[in-house]
C-alpha positions, 0 to 999 in steps of 0.5 A, a space after each residue: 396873852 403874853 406881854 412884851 417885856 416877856 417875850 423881851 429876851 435881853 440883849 448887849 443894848 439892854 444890859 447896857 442901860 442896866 449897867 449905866 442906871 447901876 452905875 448911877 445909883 452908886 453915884 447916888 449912894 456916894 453922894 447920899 452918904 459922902 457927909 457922913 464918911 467926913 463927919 469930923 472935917 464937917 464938924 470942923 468946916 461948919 463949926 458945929 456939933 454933933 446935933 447940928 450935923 445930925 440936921 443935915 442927914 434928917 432934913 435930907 432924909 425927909 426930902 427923899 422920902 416926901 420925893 417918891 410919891 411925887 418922883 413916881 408920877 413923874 416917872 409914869 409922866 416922862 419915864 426914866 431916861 429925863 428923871 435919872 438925868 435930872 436927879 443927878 443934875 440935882 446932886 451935882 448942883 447940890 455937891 458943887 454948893 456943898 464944895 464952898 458952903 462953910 455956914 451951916 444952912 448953906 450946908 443944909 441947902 446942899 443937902 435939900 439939893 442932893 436929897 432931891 437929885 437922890 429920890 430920883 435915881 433908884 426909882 428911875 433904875 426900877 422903871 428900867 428893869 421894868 420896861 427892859 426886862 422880862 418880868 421873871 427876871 425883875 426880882 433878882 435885877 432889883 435884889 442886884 442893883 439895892 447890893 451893888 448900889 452900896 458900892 457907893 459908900 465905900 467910894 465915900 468913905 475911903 476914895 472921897 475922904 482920901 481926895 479930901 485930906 489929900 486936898 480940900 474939902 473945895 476939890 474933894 465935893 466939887 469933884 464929886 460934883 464933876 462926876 455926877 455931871 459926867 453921869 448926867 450925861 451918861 445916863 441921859 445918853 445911854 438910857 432909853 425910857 423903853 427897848 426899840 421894838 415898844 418906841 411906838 408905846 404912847 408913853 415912850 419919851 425917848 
């Protein structure tokens, strides 16, 4: 028997909430990567060296690793409009502490948060094509979103670090806090955990 998600031709509503997950996972490769594009201001606001900094992308990476397991049960618990919400609350939160942190552990608080906030999102956008997509299609989806997504360091390395030296380092995070909000409520928004016609699936939260 054919499956739904086959028998699935996408729609206006369906790329839609491809677009809007994308456009999310950007957000969270910018704020994955928004330290690193402004290594030397870091080094300068927490007074520190180059192996001191380091920690900060190693304890960030071992909280997005030892999260996807954990994320993926989650997923399959609650699906993925409340999971990419809340990831990106989690970096908002994490940005808006990095904006006024100027000790090193409360850096590295930061950055558990946005480590956190980031296992979320790129599962989450996988768990959309999966559900909103036929399964053909899910391939080239899933290649599209990882190239897109990479976007986001170039938003880091050129637009954030212009904010920053234009401004400060309080404005250039905080606004990428008040952008990951803005996409918290986007993505809480627009996302659908399953099309209309599967509303009635038991595991749709949406």
């Amino acid at each position: 028997m054919t499956s739904p998600s086959a028998l699935h031709t996408p729609g206006w509503r369906t790329w839609t909430v491809w677009i809007v997950g994308v456009a999310a996972y950007v957000v969270a490769i910018t704020n994955r990567t928004s330290l690193s594009s402004v290594g030397v201001d870091a080094a300068i606001r927490f007074d520190a060296d180059a192996s001191a900094l380091s920690m900060f992308a190693v304890i960030q990476l071992a909280v997005y690793g030892s999260l996807q397991v954990p994320v993926g049960l989650i997923l399959d618990r609650l699906g993925a409009r409340p999971v990419i919400a809340a990831g990106m609350v989690l970096m908002a939160t994490g940005q808006l502490v990095m904006a006024f942190a100027d000790a090193v552990g409360i850096g590295i608080l930061a950055r558990v948060l946005i480590g956190a906030g980031d296992a979320a999102v790129f599962p989450s956008v996988l768990r959309v094509i999966a559900t909103w997509f036929p399964a053909q299609r899910s391939p080239l989806l899933v290649q599209l979103t990882g190239i897109i997504g990479q976007l986001g360091q170039i938003v880091a390395v050129v637009p954030l670090a212009a904010l920053l030296h234009a401004t400060s380092w309080s404005v250039a995070f905080g606004s990428l806090a008040g952008l990951t909000v803005l996409f918290a409520v986007l993505t809480f928004a627009v996302i659908r955990n399953r099309p209309p016609e599967r509303r009635d699936d038991p595991l749709d939260t949406a």
